[in-house]
N, C-alpha and C positions, 0 to 999 in steps of 0.2 A: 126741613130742607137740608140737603146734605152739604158739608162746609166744600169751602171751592179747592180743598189739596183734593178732596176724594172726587168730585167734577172731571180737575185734570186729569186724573190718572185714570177715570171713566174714559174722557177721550180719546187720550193716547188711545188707552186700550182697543177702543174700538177703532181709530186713524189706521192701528197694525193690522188689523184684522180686514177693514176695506181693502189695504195693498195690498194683502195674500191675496183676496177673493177674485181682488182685478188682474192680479197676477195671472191666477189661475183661471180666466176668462178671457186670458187672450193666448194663452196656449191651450184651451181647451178649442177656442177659434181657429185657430191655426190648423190644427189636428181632425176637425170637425170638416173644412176645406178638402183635405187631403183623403180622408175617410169616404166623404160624400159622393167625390169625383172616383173612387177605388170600388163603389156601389154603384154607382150609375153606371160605370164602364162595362162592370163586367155582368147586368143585365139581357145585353144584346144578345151574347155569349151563350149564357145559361137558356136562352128562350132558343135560340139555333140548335141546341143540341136536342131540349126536348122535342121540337120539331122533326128534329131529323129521326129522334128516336121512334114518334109517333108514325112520320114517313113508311121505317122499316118495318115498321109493327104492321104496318096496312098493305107495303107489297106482300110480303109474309104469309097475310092472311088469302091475298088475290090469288097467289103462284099454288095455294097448298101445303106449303108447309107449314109443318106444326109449328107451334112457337112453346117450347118448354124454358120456363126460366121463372126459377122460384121467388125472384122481385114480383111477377105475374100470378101467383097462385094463389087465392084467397085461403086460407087457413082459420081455424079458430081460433080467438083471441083467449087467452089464457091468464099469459103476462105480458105485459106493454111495456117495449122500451122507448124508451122519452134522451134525448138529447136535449139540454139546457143551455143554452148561450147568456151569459150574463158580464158583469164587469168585475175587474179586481178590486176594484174601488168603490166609494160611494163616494158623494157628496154630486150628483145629479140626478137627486130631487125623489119622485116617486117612482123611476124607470124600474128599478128590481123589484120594490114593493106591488106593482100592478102585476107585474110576470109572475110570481110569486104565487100571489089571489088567483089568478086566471089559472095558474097548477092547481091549487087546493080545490079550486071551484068545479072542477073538467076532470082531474086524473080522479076516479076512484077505482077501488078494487088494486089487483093484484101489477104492480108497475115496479121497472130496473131501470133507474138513472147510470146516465152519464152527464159529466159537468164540466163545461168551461169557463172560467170564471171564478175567484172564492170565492164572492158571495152566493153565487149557487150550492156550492160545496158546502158552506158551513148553513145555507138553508135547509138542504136536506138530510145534513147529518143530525142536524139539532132535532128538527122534523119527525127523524124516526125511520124516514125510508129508506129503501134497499138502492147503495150506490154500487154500481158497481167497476169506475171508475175516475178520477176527476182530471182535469188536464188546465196547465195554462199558455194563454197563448199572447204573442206580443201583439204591440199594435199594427204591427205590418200587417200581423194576417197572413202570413204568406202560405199559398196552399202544401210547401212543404212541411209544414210544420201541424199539419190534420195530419200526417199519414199515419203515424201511430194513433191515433183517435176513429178514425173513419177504417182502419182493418181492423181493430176492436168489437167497432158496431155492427160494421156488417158482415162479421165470424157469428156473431153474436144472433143474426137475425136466422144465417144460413143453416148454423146448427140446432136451432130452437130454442135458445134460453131465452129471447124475446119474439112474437109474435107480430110485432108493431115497430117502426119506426117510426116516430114522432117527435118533433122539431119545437122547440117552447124556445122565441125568441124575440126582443121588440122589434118590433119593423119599422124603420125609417120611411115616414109618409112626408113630412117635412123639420124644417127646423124646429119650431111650437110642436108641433106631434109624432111621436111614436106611442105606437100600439102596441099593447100585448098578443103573439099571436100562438095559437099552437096548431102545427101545419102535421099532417099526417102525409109520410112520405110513402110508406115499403106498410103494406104491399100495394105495386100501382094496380088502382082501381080503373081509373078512368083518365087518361093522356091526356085527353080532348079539355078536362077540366083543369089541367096543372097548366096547361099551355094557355086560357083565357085568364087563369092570375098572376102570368107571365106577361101577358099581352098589357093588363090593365097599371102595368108597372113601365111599359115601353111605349108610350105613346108617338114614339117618333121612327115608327120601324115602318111605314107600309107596306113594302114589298114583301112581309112575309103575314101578310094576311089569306092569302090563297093556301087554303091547308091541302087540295087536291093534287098530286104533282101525278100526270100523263105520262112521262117519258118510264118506260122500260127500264129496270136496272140488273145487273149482272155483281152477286154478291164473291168477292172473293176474302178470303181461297175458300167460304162458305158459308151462307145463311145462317146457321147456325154459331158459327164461329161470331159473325158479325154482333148477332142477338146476345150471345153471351157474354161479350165484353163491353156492349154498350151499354144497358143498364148499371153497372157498377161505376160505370165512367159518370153518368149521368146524375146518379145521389150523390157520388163524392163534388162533382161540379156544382150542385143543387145546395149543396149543405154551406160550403165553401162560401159561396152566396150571402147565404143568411148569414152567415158569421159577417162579411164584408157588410150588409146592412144594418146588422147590431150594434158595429163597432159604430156605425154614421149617429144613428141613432142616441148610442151613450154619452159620443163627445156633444152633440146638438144636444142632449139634455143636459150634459155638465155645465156648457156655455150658459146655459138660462136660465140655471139655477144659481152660477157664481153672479150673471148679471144681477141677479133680483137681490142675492146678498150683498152684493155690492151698492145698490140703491136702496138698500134696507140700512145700510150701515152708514150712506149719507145723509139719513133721516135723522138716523140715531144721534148723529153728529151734529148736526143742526140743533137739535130739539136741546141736547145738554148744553149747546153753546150758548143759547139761550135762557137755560136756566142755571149758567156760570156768572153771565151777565146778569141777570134779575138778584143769582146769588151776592155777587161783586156790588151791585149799586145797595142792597139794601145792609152789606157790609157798610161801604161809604158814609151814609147816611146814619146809621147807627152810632157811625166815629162823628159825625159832626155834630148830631144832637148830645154824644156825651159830651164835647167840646165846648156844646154853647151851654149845658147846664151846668160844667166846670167854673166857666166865667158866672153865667149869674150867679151862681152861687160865693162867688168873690165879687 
């Protein structure tokens, strides 16, 4: 059994290490709040525009015109570019290690990263794959701060150096859970699909469950004008998105992760104080039976 100087200083040890953890479980709290509410907001948002994208996509088709726009074009897949949303940090839990696996497991063949996040960055450099470039971003998220990253990707897609946009990021389902997902955005295949896993994320929208809209519309200053600037508006709002619920997602895993450490290190605490006391009384006892074998022996 270990003597009781090295017990104490077990304790402490661990006493220090519970306060950082709780520390950092109540501002991963705090932040995880502000996050969650910056994701649920701007759901509504994001499912409106695909709607409306879908809307014009469908007068477009009624009236006769063509609809030319290389977001639209199916192409062969050659090389796949992959966007990575991850954390600058660790210490919540398994969140990058699952995003990670689900890359290794899903990407094969010929793929061009871009990365938000070190930990993505130094995943796929160590990895071996082709980056082609990394970006960090605050916790604000603010969509000003994608615009050098989102006219990167999608020069990237228009000119051919990738054939694929695709999204690897966890998705906040709730506190206890985020997923690993990897979402294929460019080229849009099918509207009708992107807007039912829009929908299953807004449970509180009904009025935009009628996807038929009747009335006539007049596109200015011209169809074509409209088609081509909405699709671009629409990934960069799209992506924007997923960044806002990775960020919910990573403070909700840091929170329950620093919890668990925190009640892991209350255990710890326990268990040694315990065997400080067991240490301590078989101390005591030690001193009095040499005491009393002192006297008898006088």
């Amino acid at each position: 059994m270990a003597n009781l100087r090295d017990i104490r200083r077990r304790i402490k040890s661990v006493k220090n290490t519970r306060q950082i953890t709780r520390a950092m479980q109540l501002v991963s709290s705090s932040k995880m709040k502000r996050a969650q509410d910056a994701a649920v907001a701007g759901r509504p948002y994001a499912l409106l525009l695909a709607d409306l994208l879908d809307t014009v996509g469908e007068k477009l088709d009624l009236s006769g015109a063509t609809i030319s726009h290389p977001f639209f074009e199916k192409r062969e897949v050659k090389t796949r570019g992959i966007l990575i949303l991850s954390t600058d940090k660790g210490l919540c839990g398994a969140l990058n290690t699952n995003l990670f696996r689900k890359i290794v497991e899903e990407v094969k063949g010929d793929a061009k990263f871009i990365t938000v996040g070190r930990k993505a960055t130094q995943f796929i450099s160590r990895s071996g794959r082709d980056l082609i470039a990394d970006f960090t971003i605050s916790d604000k998220a603010a969509f000003s701060e994608l615009r050098a990253m989102l006219k990167l990707l999608i020069d990237a897609y228009k000119t051919g150096e990738v054939d694929t946009i695709e999204i690897a990021y966890p998705s906040f389902v709730n506190v206890l859970v985020q997923e690993p997902v990897l979402q294929s955005l460019l080229p849009i295949v099918d509207l009708r699909e992107v807007l039912d896993q829009l929908k299953k994320r807004v449970a509180d929208l009904p009025s935009l469950e009628a996807r038929s809209d009747a009335r006539e519309m007049v596109f200015e200053p011209t169809a074509e004008a409209v088609l081509d600037a909405l699709p671009d508006l629409y990934v960069k709002v799209i992506i924007h998105q997923l960044l806002l619920e990775s960020r919910a997602a990573e403070y909700c895993a840091r929170m329950v992760a620093m919890k668990a450490a925190t009640d892991n290190a209350s255990t710890l605490v326990d268990d040694l104080t315990l065997d400080y006391n067991k240490a301590r009384q078989a101390a005591i006892t030690q001193e009095i039976l040499e005491i009393a074998a002192a006297s008898a022996a006088h």
